[in-house]
C-alpha positions as CSV (number, residue, x, y, z in Angstrom):
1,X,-23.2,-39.8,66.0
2,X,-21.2,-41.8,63.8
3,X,-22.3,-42.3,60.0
4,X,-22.4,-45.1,58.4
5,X,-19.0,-44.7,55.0
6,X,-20.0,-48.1,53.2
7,X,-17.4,-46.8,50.4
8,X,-14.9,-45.6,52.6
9,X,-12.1,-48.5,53.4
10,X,-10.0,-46.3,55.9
11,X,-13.3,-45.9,58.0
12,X,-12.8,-48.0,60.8
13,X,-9.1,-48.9,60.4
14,X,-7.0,-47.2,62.8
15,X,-3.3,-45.9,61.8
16,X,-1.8,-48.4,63.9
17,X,-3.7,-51.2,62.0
18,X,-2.4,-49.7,58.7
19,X,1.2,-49.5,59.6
20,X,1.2,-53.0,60.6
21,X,-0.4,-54.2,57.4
22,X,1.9,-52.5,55.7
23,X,5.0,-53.9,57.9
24,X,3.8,-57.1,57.0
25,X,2.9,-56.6,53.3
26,X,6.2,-54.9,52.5
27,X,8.3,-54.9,55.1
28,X,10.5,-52.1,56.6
29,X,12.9,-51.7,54.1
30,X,10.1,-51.6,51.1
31,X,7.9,-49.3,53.4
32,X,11.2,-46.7,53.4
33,X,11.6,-47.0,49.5
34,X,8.4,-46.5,49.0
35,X,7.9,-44.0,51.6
36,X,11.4,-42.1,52.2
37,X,11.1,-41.2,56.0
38,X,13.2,-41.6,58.8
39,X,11.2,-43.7,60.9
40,X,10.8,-46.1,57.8
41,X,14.6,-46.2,57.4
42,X,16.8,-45.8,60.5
43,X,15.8,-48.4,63.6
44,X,12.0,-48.7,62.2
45,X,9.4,-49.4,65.2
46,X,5.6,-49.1,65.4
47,X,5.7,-47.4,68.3
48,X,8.4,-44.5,66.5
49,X,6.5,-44.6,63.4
50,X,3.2,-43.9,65.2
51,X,4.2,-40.9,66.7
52,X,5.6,-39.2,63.7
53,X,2.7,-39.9,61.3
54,X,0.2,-38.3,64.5
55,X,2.0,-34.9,63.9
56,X,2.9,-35.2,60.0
57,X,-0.2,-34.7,58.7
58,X,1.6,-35.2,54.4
59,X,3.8,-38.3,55.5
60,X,0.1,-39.7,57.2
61,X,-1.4,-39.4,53.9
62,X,1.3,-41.2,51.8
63,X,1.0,-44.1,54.2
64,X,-2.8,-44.0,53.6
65,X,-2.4,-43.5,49.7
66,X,0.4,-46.6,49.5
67,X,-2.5,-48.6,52.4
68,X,-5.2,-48.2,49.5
69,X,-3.1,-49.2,46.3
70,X,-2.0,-52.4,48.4
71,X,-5.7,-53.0,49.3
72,X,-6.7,-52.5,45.3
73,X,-3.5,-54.7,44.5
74,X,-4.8,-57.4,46.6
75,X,-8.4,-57.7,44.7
76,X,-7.0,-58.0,41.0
């Protein structure tokens, strides 16, 4: 069963979703200053960036960390 995370805002927003808000928020070259991975930074895709953030569980959470400050941004 699935519980209900009314104060959670990554509940229900898959990585993919997040990476693209982010790719249209900042664009790839902001994403790879602000984030400083390959993927971010030489020949940038969804699809690349995807797969690395799966199996790098630290780089995952920076993306999720810089997801929330935009989403906190965006309500001031």
């Amino acid at each position: 069963m699935t519980q209900e995370q009314p104060n959670n805002p990554l509940h229900g927003v898959t990585l993919e979703m997040i990476l693209q808000q982010l790719v249209a928020h900042y664009g790839w070259d902001e994403l790879g200053r602000q984030i400083d991975i390959r993927c971010f930074n030489h020949e940038p895709s969804i699809a690349s960036s995807l797969k690395f953030l799966r199996r790098t569980p630290w780089a995952r959470e920076r993306v999720e960390l810089l997801y929330l400050y935009m989403l906190r941004s965006a309500m001031r």
